[in-house]
Structure formats: C-alpha cells, structure tokens
C-alpha positions in Angstrom: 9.2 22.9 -20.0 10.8 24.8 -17.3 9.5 28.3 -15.8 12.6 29.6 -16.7 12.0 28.4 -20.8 8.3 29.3 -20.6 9.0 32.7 -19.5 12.0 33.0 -22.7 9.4 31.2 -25.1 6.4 33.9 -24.1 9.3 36.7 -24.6 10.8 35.7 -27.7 7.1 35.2 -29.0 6.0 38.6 -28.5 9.4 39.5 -30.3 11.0 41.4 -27.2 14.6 41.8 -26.3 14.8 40.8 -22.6 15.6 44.8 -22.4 12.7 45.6 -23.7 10.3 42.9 -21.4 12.1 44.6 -18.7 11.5 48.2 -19.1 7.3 47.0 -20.0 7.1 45.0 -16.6 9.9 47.6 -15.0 12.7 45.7 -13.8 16.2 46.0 -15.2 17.5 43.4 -17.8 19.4 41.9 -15.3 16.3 40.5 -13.9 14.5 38.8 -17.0 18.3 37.4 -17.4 17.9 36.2 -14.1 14.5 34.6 -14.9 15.2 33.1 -18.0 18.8 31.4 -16.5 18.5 27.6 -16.0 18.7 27.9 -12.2 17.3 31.6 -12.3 15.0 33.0 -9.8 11.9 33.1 -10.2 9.8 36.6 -10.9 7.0 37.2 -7.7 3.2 36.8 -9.0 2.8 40.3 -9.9 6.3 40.4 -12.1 4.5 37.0 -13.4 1.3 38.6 -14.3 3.2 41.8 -16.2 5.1 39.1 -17.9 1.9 37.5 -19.0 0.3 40.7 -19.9 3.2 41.8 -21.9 4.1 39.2 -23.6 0.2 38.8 -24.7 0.3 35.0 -23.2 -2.2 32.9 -20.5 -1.0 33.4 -16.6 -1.6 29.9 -15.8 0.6 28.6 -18.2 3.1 31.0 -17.9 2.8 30.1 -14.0 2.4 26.1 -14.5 2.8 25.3 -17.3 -0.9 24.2 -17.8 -3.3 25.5 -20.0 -2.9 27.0 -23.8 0.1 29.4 -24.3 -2.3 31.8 -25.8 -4.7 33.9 -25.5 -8.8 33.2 -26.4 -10.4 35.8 -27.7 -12.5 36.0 -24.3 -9.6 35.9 -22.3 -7.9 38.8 -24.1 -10.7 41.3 -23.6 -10.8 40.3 -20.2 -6.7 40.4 -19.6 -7.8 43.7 -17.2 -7.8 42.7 -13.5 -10.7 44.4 -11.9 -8.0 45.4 -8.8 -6.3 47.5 -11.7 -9.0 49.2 -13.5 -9.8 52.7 -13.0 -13.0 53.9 -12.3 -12.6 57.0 -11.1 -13.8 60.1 -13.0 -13.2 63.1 -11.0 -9.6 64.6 -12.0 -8.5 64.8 -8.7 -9.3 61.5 -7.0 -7.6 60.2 -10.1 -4.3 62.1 -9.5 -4.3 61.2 -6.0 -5.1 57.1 -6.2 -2.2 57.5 -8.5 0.3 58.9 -5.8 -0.8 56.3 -3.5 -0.4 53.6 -6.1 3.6 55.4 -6.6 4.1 55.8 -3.2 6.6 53.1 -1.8 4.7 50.8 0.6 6.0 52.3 4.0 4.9 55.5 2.8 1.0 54.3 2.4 -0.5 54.5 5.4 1.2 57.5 6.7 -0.4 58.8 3.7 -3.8 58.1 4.1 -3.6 58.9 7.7 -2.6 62.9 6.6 -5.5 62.7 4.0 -8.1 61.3 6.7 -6.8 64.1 8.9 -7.4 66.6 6.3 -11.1 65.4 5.8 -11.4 65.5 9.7 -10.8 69.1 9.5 -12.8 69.9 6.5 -15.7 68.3 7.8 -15.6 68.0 12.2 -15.9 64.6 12.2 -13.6 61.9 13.4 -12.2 59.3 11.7 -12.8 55.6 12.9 -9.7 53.7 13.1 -8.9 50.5 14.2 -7.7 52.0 17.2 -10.9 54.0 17.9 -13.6 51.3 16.8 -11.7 48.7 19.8 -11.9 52.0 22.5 
C-alpha cells in the first residue's frame, strides 16, 4: 500500500471528507487532494503526525506502512507528544507561549529578544546570549 492510499484509507476510516481532514490538520483541501493523488506529494512529518492524530490511527504506519493501523489502548492515552503538552499554569505565560507558538517563524526570535529585553529592564540584569557568552 502506497502513502498516498494509507493516508485515504486512515481518512475515510475516521469518516472525514478530505475538507474536513484539512481544516483539523489546517491545510486547505487542495492539499489532502494532493496527498491522497497517485503521484501526490507527500505531507512534511508534522502534517503526517496531525494526520495520524486526526484520523485516530498509528504514525508509523501511516509513515511506513509498518506496524497496526490502529491504535492500542496504551498508545491512545499516550497519542500527546510531550513537546505539545501544556504545563503551564499561570494565565499569562500561557497566553504568551501561545503567541510565540502563532507567531510565523521569522517573527520568533525577534520576539523573544523584546521579551528578554523587557526582563532586562524589570530586573538590571543582562541577558546572556550566544553573542555575550563567546565575548
């Protein structure tokens, strides 16, 4: 079985119009059209991983075609990536890790650099960079 057929199997499984997979992983229709073709492109790891998520199927068959199609029940509690979860409880720190996680990529570290400079004022100290700590 192809990528292309695995990702249309895990899809239709789940019982989602390629619309709908689209708008859950956040890529126009277009694109699951795209990956589902016979000579389609094929979705980047994270798309992959949204797929498999979504669609309530294992990654590494998804990816390779190895492994179960589904999910064990261990598996399934354990479909959070650690790199996703939240554990954050202050309000604030929360809002703001989800800016940076909106923010397009260019915009990241100029970012961080205005909050470390805003922290530099609050408290005096300076920040170490990577341009400081080789100085």
């Amino acid at each position: 079985m192809t990528p292309q057929q695995r990702i249309r199997l895990a899809r239709r499984h789940a019982g989602l119009s390629q619309a709908a997979l689209g708008a859950a992983v956040g890529v126009q229709r277009s694109a699951v059209g795209h990956w589902e073709a016979a000579r389609g492109k094929f979705p980047s790891v994270a798309h992959l991983r949204e797929i498999a998520l979504v669609t309530g199927v294992q990654f590494e068959w998804l990816a390779t075609g190895r492994g179960s199609m589904g999910l064990s029940a261990d598996t399934a509690l354990d479909s959070v990536a650690a790199a996703d979860a939240v554990l954050v409880e202050d309000p604030l720190e929360l809002r703001l890790l989800a800016a940076f996680r909106a923010a397009p990529t260019r915009a990241r570290a100029p970012l961080v650099e205005v909050v470390e400079q805003l922290a530099e004022l609050r408290t005096g100290r300076a920040r170490v960079t990577a341009k400081t700590a080789r100085a």
